[in-house]
LOBA-734799 format. One record per residue: residue number from 1; x, y, z of N, C-alpha, C in turn. Coordinates in Angstrom, 1 decimal, padded with zeros to 4 digits, m for minus. Example, Ala and Ser with C-alpha at 12.3 -4.5 7.8 and 13.67 -1.06 7.14 Angstrom:
# residues 2
num|n_c1|n_c2|n_c3|ca_c1|ca_c2|ca_c3|c_c1|c_c2|c_c3
1|013.2|m005.7|007.8|012.3|m004.5|007.8|013.2|m003.3|007.8
2|012.8|m002.2|007.1|013.7|m001.1|007.1|012.9|000.0|007.9
# end
This chain:
# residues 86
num|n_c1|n_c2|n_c3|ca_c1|ca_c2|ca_c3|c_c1|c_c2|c_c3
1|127.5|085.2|067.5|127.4|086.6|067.9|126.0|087.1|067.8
2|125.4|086.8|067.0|123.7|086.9|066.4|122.6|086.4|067.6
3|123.3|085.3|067.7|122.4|084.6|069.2|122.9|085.2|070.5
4|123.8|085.7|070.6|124.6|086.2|071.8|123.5|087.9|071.7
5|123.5|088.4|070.6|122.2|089.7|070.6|121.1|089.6|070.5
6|120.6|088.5|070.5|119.5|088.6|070.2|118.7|087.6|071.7
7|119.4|087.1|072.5|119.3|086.5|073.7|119.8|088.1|074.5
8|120.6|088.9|074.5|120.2|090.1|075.3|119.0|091.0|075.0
9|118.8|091.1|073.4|117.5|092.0|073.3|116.5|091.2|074.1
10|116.4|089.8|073.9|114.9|089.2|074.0|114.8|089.4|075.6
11|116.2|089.8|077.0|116.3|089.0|077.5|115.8|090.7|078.3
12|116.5|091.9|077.9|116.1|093.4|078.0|114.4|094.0|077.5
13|114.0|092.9|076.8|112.4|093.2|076.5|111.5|092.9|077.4
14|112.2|091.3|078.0|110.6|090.7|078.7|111.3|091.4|080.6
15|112.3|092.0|080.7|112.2|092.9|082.2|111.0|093.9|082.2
16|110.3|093.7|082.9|109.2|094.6|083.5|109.3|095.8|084.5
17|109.5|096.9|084.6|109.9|097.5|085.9|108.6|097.5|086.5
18|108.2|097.4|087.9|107.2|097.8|089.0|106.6|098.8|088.8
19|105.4|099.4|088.8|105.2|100.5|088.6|105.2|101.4|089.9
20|105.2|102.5|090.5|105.2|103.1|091.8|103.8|102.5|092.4
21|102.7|102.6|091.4|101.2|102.7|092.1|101.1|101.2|092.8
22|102.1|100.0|092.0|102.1|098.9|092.3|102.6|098.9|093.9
23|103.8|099.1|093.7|104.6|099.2|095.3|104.3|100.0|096.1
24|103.5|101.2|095.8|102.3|101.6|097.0|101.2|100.9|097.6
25|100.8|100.1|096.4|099.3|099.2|096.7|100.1|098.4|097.9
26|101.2|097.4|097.6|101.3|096.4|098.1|102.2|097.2|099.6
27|102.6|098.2|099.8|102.9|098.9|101.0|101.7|098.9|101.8
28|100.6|099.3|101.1|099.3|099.2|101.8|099.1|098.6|102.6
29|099.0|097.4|101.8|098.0|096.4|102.3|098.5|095.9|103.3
30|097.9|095.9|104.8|098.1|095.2|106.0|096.5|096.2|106.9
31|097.2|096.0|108.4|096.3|096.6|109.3|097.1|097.5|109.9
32|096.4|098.7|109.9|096.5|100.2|110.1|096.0|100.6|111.7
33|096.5|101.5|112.7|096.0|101.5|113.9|096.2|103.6|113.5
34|095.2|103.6|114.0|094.8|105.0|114.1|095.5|105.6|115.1
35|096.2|106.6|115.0|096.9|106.9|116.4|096.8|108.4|116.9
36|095.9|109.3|115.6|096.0|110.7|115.6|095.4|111.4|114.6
37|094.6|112.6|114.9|093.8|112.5|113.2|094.3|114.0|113.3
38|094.3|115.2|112.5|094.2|116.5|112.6|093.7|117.3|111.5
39|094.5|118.6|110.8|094.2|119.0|109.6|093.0|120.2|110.2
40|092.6|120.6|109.2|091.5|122.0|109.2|092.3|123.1|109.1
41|091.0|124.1|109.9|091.3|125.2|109.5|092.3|125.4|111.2
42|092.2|124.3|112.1|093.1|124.9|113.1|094.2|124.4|113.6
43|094.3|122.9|112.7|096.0|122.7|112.5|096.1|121.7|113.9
44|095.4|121.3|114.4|095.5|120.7|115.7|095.7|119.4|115.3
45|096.8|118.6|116.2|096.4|117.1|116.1|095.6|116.6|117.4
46|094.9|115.4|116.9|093.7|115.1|118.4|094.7|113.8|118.4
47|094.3|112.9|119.7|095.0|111.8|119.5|094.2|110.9|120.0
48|094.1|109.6|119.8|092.8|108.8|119.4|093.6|107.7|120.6
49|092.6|107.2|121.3|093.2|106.0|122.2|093.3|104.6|121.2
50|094.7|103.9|122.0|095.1|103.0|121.5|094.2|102.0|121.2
51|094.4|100.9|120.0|093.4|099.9|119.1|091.9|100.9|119.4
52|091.4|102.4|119.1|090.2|102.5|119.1|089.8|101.8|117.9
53|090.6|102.3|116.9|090.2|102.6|115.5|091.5|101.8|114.5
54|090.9|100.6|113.9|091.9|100.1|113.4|091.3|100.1|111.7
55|092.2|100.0|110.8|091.8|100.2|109.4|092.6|098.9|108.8
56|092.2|097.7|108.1|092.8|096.6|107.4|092.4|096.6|106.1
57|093.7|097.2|105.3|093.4|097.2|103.8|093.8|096.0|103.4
58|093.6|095.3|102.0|093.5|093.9|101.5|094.1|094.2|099.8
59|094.4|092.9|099.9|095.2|092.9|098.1|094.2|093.5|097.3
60|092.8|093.0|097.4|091.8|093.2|096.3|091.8|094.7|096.1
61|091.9|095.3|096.7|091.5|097.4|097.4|090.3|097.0|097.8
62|090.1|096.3|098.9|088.7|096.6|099.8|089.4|097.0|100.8
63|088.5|097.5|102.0|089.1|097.5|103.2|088.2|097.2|104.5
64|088.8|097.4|105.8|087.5|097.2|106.6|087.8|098.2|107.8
65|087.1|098.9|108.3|087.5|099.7|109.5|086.6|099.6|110.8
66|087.8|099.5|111.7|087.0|098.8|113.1|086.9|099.7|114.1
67|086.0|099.8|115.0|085.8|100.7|115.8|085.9|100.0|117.4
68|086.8|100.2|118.0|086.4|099.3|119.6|086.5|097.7|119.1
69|086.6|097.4|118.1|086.9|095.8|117.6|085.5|095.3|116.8
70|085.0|096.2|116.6|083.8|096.1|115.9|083.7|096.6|114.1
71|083.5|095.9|113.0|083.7|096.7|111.5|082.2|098.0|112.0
72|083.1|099.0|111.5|082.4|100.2|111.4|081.7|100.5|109.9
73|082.5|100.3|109.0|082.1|100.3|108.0|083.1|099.7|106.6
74|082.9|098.8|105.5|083.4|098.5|104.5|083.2|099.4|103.4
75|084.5|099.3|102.1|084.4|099.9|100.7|085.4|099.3|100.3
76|085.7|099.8|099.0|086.7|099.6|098.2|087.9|100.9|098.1
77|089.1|100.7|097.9|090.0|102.4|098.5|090.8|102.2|097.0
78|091.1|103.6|096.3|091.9|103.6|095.5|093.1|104.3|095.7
79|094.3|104.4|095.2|095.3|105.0|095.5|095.8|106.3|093.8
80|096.0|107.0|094.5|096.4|108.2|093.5|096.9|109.6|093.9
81|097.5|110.1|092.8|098.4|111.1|093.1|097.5|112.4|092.7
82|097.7|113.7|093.3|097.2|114.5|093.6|098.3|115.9|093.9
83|098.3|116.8|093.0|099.4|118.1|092.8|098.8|118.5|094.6
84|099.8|119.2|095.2|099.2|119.8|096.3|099.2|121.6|095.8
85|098.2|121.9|096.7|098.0|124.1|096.9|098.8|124.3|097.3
86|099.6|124.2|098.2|101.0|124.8|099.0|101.8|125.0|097.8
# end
């Protein structure tokens, strides 16, 4: 009975849950096609022609963003949470 509890405690200790920021990262990571950008002060959405603008994030948090099939520019991207004003 002692080994039967202590094989569930040991077995309820080493479960790890995922953390959200984890399973966001890894939602991330792939290639991204830009299809629309908006926001401001006039609420408009614009809409971007197809493969203009493509964005490929990576396991590490780098990314690369392509313009016409061309890298436009590289960095590294972090992910975080942010209260909204509304």
């Amino acid at each position: 009975m002692k080994l039967y509890f202590l094989l569930i405690t040991f077995l309820l200790l080493s479960c790890k849950k995922e953390g959200s920021d984890t399973l966001l990262s890894k939602q991330m990571v792939g290639r991204w096609q830009m299809t629309s950008y908006g926001g401001g002060f006039d609420g408009r959405v614009y809409r971007t022609s197809p493969d203009s603008v493509v964005i490929l994030f990576k396991a590490d948090e780098t990314y690369q963003r392509f313009i016409e099939g061309r890298i436009a520019n590289t960095g590294k991207y972090q992910l975080g949470q942010a209260q909204s004003i509304l």
